[in-house]
C-alpha positions in Angstrom: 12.9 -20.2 27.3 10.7 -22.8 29.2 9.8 -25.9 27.3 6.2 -26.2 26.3 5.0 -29.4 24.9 2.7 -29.4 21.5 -0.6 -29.8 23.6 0.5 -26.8 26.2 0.9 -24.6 23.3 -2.2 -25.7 21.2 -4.0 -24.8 24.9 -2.3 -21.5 25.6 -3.5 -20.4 21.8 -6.6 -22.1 21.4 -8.5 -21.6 24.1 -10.7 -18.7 23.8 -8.9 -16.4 26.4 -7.6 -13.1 25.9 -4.0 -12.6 25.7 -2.7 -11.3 28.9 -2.2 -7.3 28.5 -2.6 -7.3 24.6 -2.4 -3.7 23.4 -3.2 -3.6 19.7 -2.5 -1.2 16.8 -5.6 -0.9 14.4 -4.5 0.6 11.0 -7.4 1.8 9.3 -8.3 3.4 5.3 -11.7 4.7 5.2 -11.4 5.3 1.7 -14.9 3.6 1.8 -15.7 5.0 4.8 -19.1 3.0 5.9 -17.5 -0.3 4.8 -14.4 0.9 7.5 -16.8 1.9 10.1 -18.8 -1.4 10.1 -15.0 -3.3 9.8 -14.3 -0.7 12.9 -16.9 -2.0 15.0 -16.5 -5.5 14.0 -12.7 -5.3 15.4 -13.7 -3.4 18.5 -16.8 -5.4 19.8 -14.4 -8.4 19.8 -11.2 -6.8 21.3 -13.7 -5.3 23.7 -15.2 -8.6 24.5 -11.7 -10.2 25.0 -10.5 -7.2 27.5 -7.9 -6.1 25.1 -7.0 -2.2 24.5 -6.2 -0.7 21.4 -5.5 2.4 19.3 -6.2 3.4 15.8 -4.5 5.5 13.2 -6.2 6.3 10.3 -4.4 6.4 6.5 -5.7 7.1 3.0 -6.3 4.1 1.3 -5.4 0.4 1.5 -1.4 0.7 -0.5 -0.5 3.0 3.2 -1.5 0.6 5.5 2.0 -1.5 5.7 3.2 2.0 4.7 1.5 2.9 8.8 2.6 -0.5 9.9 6.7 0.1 8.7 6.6 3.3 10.2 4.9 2.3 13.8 8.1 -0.5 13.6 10.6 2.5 12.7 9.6 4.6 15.6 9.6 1.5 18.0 6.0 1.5 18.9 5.5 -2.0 17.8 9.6 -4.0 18.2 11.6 -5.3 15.4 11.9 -9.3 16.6 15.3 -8.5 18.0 14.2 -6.2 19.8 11.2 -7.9 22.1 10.4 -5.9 25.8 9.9 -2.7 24.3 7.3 -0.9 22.5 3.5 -0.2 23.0 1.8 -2.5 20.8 1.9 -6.6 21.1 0.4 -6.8 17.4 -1.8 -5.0 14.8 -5.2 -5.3 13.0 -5.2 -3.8 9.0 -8.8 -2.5 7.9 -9.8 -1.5 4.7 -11.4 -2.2 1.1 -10.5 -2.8 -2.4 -13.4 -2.9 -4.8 -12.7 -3.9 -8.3 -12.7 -1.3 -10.9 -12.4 -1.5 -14.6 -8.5 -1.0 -15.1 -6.0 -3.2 -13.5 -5.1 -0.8 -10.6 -7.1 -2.9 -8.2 -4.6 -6.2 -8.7 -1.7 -4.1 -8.2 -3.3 -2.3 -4.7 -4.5 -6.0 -4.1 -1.2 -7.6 -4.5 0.9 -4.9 -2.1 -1.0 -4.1 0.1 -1.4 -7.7 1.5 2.2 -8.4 0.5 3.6 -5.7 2.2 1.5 -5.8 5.0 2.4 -9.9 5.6 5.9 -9.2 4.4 6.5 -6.8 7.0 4.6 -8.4 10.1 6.8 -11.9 9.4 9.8 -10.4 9.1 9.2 -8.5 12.4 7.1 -11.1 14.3 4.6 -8.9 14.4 1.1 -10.8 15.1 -1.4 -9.3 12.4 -4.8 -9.8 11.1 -5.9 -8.4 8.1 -9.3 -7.5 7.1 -8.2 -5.7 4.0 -11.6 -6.4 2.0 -10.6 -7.3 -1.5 -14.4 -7.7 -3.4 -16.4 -7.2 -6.9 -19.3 -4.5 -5.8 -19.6 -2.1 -2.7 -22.5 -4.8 -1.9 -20.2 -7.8 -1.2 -17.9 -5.2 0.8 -20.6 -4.2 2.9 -21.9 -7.8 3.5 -18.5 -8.9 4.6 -18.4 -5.7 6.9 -21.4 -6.2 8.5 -22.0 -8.7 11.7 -20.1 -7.3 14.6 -17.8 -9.6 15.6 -18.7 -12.3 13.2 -17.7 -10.1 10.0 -14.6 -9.3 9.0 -13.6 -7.1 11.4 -13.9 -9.4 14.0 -12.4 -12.0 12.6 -9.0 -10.0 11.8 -9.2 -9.2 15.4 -9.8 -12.9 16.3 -6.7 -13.5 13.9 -4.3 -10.9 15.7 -5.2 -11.8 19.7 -4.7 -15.7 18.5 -1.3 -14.8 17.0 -0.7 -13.1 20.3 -1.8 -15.6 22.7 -0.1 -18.2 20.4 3.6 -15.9 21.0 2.9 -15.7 24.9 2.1 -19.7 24.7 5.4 -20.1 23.3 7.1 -17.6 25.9 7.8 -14.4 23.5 6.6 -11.3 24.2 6.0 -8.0 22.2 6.5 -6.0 24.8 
């Protein structure tokens, strides 16, 4: 690996450019679907914008999102860290929405689906950005949602090209 000085790698990630090549995996619930379709066009007006591809899978709800995510690692589409050079993805974006209801269901979906999903991507080195909306009332979802690439969805993709640039700044690749 080639040395990289503190400043050369704050450059390489913090500059604003797209990550050469990035290919991204969105993972999407659209439980609520016009919350995801506003978090949808949030990620892709920025990826867009930055020249990155991507492709999206769709699951039920926000608990099968790292569900998605472990499997797309099983079948090698996005590499285990040991096993950088292959696969088709360089990092993944999570959308979807939690709205709290009057059991205690939505602190258990809460508490998985964002461990799992974390707990996964760092065990992997898997760049990630998570937009899984965790809110009160469908209003505060859909304000969140809203903006293009200044809501949510933006910023998760924001969040996963940084990670990315910030591996290829450091030398490691995805793929």
């Amino acid at each position: 690996m080639t040395e990289r000085s503190p400043s050369e790698i704050k450059a390489a990630s913090a500059n604003g450019d797209s990550p050469q090549g990035a290919h991204v995996l969105i993972v999407t619930s659209p439980y609520y679907a016009d919350v995801a379709e506003r978090l949808m066009a949030g990620a892709e007006a920025e990826l867009s914008a930055r020249g990155a591809t991507f492709e999206v899978v769709s699951v039920e709800g926000a608990l099968e999102i790292p569900q998605a995510l472990g499997a797309a690692v099983d079948a090698g589409v996005i590499p285990r860290r040991s096993d950088r050079g292959s696969g088709r993805f360089d990092g993944v974006i999570a959308l979807g929405c939690v709205i709290r209801g009057e059991t205690s269901h939505y602190d258990v979906v809460v508490g998985q689906a964002n461990h799992w999903l974390m707990q996964i991507a760092v065990d992997n080195g898997i760049p990630a950005g998570n937009a899984i909306l965790t809110v009160d009332t469908k209003e505060q979802a859909m304000q969140r949602a809203s903006g293009g690439r200044n809501g949510k969805g933006g910023d998760a993709a924001r969040a996963c090209l940084g990670l990315i640039g910030l591996r290829q700044g450091l030398g490691a690749h995805n793929r």
